[in-house]
N, C-alpha and C positions, 0 to 999 in steps of 0.2 A: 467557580473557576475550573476550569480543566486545560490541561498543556499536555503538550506533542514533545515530544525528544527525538529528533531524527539525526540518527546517528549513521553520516554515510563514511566511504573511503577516504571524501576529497574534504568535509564540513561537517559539522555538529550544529543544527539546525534546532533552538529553545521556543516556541512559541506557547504566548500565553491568553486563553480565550475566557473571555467572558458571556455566561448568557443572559441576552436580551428579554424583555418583557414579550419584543415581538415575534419570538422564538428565529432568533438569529444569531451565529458569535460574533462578537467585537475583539476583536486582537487589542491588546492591552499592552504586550509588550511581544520583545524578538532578540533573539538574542543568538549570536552566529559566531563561530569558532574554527580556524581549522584542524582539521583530523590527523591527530600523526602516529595513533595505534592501533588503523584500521586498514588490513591489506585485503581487498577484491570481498568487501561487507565483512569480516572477518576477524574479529580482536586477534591480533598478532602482539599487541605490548600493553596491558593491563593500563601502568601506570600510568602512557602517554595520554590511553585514551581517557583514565579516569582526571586526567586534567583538563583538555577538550572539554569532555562533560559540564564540568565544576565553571570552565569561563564561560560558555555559552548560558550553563543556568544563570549564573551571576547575573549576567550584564542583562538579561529577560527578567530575571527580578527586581533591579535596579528600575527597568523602564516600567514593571507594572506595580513597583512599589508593594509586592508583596514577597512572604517566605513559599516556596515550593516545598509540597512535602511530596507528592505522589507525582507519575508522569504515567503516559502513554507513550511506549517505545516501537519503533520501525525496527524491522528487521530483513536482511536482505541474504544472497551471499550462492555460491552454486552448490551449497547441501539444502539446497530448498528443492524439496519434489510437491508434484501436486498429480492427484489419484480421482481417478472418478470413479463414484463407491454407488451402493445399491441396496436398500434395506425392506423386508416386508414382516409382517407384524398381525397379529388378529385386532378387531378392536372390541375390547370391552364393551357394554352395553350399547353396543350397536349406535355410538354414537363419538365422533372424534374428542375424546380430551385432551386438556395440557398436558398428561401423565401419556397418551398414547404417542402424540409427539414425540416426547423425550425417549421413547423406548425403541422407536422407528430410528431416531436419529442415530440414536445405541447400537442399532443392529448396520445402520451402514456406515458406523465406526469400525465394526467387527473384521478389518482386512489385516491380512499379516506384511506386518512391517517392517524394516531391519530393528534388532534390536539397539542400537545406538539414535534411532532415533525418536524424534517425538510429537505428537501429531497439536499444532498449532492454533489449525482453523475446520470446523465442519460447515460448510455453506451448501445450505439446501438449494436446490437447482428445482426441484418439483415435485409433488404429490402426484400420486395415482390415488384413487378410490378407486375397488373394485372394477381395475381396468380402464378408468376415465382419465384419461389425461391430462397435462396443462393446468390443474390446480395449485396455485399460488399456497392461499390460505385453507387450508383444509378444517379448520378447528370448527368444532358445533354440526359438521357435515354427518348424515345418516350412513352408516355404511358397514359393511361387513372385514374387508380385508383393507387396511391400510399400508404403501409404497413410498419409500424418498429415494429420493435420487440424490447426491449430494457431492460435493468436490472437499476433499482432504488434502490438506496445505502439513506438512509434516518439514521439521529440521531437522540440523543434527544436537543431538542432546547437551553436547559439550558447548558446541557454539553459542548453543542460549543460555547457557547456564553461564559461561563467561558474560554476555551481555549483562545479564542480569546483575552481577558482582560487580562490574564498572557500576552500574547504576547505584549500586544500595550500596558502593563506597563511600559516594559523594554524598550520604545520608535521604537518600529517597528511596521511596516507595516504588515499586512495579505495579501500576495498574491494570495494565496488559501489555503484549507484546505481537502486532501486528504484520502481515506482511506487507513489504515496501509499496508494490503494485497493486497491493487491492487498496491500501490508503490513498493513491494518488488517485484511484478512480472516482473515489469519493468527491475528491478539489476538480477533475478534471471533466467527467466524461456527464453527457444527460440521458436522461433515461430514455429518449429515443432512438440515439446510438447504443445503449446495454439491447433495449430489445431487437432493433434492428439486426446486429452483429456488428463489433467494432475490436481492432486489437488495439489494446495500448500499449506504446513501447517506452518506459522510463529508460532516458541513458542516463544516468549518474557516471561518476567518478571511477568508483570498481568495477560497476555490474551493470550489464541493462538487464531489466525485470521486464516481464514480457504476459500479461492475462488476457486473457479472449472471451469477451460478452456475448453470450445471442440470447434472446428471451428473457432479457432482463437477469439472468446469471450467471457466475462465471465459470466456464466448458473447462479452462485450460491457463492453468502455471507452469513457467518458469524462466530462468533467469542465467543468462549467458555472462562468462567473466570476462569480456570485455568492454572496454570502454573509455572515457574521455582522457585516463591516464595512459594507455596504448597510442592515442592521438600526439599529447605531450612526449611521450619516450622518444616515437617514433621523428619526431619534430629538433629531439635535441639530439639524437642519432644522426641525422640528415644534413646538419646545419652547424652539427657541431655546437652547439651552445649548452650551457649548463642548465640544471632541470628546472629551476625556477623562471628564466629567462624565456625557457619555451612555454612555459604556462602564459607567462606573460604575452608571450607572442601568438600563442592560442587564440587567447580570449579578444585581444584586441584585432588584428590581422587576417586570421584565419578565414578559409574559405572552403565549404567542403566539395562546390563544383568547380574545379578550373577555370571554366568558360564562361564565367560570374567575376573572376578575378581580372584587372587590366596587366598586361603587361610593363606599362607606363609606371603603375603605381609601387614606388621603394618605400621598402623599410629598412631598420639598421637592425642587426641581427649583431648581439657581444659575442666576443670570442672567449674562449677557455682560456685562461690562467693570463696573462699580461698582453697576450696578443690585440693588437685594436681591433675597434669593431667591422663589420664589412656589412656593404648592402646590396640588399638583394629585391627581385622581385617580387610584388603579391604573389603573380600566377606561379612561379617557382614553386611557393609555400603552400598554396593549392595541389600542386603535383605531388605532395610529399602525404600532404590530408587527405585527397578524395580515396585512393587504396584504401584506406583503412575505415572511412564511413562504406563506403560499396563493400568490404570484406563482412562490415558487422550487420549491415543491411541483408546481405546475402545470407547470413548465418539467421540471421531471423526470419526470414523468406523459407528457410527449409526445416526454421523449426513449425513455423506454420502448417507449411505441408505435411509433416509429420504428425500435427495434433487432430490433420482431418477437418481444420475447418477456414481453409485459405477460402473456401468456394460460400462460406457461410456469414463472410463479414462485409456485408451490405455498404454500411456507414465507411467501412477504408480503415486507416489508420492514425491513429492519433499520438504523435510525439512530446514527451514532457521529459523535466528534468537538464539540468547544467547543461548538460555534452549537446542537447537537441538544439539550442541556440545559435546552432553557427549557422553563419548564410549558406544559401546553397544546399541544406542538407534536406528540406522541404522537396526540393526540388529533385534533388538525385534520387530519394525516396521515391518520389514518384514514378518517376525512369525505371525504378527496378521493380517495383512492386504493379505497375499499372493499376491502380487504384487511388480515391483520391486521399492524400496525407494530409494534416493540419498541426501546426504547432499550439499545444494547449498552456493557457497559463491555469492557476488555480483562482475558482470565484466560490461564491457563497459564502463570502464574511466581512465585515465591514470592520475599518480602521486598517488605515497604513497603506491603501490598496497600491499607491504609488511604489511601493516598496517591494510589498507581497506580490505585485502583480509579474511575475517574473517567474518562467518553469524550473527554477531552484527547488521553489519554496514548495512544489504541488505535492510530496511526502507529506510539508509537517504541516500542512494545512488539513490535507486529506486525513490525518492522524486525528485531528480537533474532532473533524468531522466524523469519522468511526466514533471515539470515544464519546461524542452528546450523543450520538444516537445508539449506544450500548447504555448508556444512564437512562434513557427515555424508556429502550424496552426493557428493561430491568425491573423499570418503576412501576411499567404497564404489568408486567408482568407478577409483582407483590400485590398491586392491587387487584389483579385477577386471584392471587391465592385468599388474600385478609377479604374479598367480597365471599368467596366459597367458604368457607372457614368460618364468616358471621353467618353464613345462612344455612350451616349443619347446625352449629349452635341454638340458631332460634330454634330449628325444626326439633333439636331435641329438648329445648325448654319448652315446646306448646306439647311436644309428647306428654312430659313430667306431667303441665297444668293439665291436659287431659284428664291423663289416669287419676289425680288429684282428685280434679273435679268429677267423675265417673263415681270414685271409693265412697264421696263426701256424700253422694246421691243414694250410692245402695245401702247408706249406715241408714239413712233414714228413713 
């Protein structure tokens, strides 16, 4: 079993994965909550959120009929930076080992940080040997000088350590703690679009998270505070209705191109404190939503251009997550970015897909997905130690029998 905890702004997202013989997960259970002690990714109120937590695992363990001890947690929020680092190294016997890896990866650890924060994630980007570029796998390679290249995902220290305290309130374990955007690329994105060059833009509740693919890894994090609750504010500001009302009126109504919406088509909008309700037009409720998808689209169009690599993303862009669901907002994307857009749901797991198939759910599914494939090379990785380790052993039991056998010959 292994499970996801995606803990956003707007929901508290449990899923619970099983693996397959066929090397597949099966969702087994889901268990969904909303969030009322998380402001822009952010624990703002311990308590609330440690209750969030508590019903979402509940009602995930109810549907997979088991106790959760440990989770894999999402994390988001705008003290999330991401650093492209550079590391070189000599290599030992002129031959790449798992010990020169790890020391390579070490040295493009080695950047000065703030001290408040803390660094999350090392994701290698490429190998050089002695000058040769574009190497993936470098291990068992002949070579004299080994290079990584690498992207550092760093938080703030305090924000994770509170995450971490909601978690191990509700008597669980932290298995890891992942960032929001590179879990969704997991559920979302194919490895033709990583190496082509692709941006993904999660819009959640608090934050859009924002990572950039080319060559198969990720150039570039980060994550803007706004999002689908700026849509709501801005919606119950407009129209005068109370904040739940406009959520409401969000998700069913809403439209993020105007020129998609008819004029024709009413809705009833409630009023504040006793007054009756009044109706208004779609397109109205358009005129009040496209501002604020074009202001957040624009804010990600220039963080683009800022990371250097607007001119590098072949494949376009790809939208997941709650807020990207609304009609129209495919389409206005495309308008501003000239490139082609696509709204992604999350795949690669069976059970429930009617459910899960929805860009909510593409965090905690991507989370499943991190998390098997960190047990796999984990595993790979013991048995690459326990294979070297039997075979110094032997080498130094035939030594022993050697010498044994040598002494037995010259007694006689």
């Amino acid at each position: 079993m292994i499970v996801a905890l995606d803990i956003g702004t707007s929901k508290v997202v449990c899923l619970v994965g099983e693996q397959t013989p066929q090397g597949t997960i099966e969702i087994v259970g889901v268990g969904s909550y909303p969030s009322y002690g998380l402001k822009r990714g952010v624990v703002v109120n311990i308590e609330s959120t440690v209750n969030s937590i508590q019903r979402a695992v509940e009602e995930a363990e109810l549907m997979a009929g088991c106790k959760i001890h440990g989770v894999t947690v999402g994390i988001s929020g705008s003290h999330i930076s991401g650093y492209n680092s550079h590391g070189i190294v000599a290599v030992r016997d002129r031959e790449v080992s798992d010990y020169d890896l790890e020391r390579v990866i070490d040295a493009a650890r080695a950047i000065a940080i703030p001290a408040d924060q803390k660094i999350l994630h090392i994701l290698p980007q490429e190998y050089l040997i002695d000058n040769q570029e574009g190497i993936k796998e470098p291990l068992g390679m002949s070579c004299v000088r080994l290079e990584a290249r690498a992207h550092l995902v760093t938080g703030a220290t305090n924000a994770i350590q509170n995450l971490e305290k909601c978690v191990r309130r509700c008597g669980l374990e932290v298995d890891g703690i992942v960032l929001e955007q590179l879990a969704s690329g997991y559920a979302v994105l194919t490895d033709d679009e990583k190496d082509l060059g692709v941006c993904l833009v999660d819009i959640g509740g608090g934050t859009t998270d924002i990572a950039v693919f080319t060559g198969g890894a990720v150039r570039h994090t980060t994550v803007i505070p706004i999002a689908g609750d700026q849509v709501t504010s801005d919606i119950a500001m407009a129209l005068r209705t109370p904040t739940q009302h406009a959520e409401q009126i969000k998700i069913k109504y809403a439209c993020a191109l105007a020129q998609l919406a008819g004029p024709d088509e009413m809705i009833k909008v409630s009023s504040v404190g006793d007054r009756p309700p009044r109706n208004l037009s779609r397109q109205a409720l358009a005129e009040v939503v496209e501002p604020r998808y074009e202001e957040l689209f624009t804010l990600i169009q220039a963080e683009l251009r800022r990371s250097g690599f607007e001119d590098l993303v072949a494949a376009g862009l790809v939208l997941t997550g709650g807020t990207s669901k609304m009609e129209g907002a495919v389409e206005l994307a495309e308008e501003i970015f000239h490139m082609p857009v696509r709204l992604a749901k999350p795949n690669g797991v069976r059970g429930m897909e009617e459910q899960l198939s929805n860009p909510v759910y593409a965090a905690g599914v991507g989370l499943l997905h991190y998390a098997w494939q960190e047990q796999d090379g984990s595993r790979a990785t013991t048995e690459r130690h326990d294979t070297a380790v039997t075979a110094s052993v032997g080498e130094r039991e035939g030594g022993v029998l050697r010498r044994f056998t040598s002494w037995l010959l010259g007694n006689d």
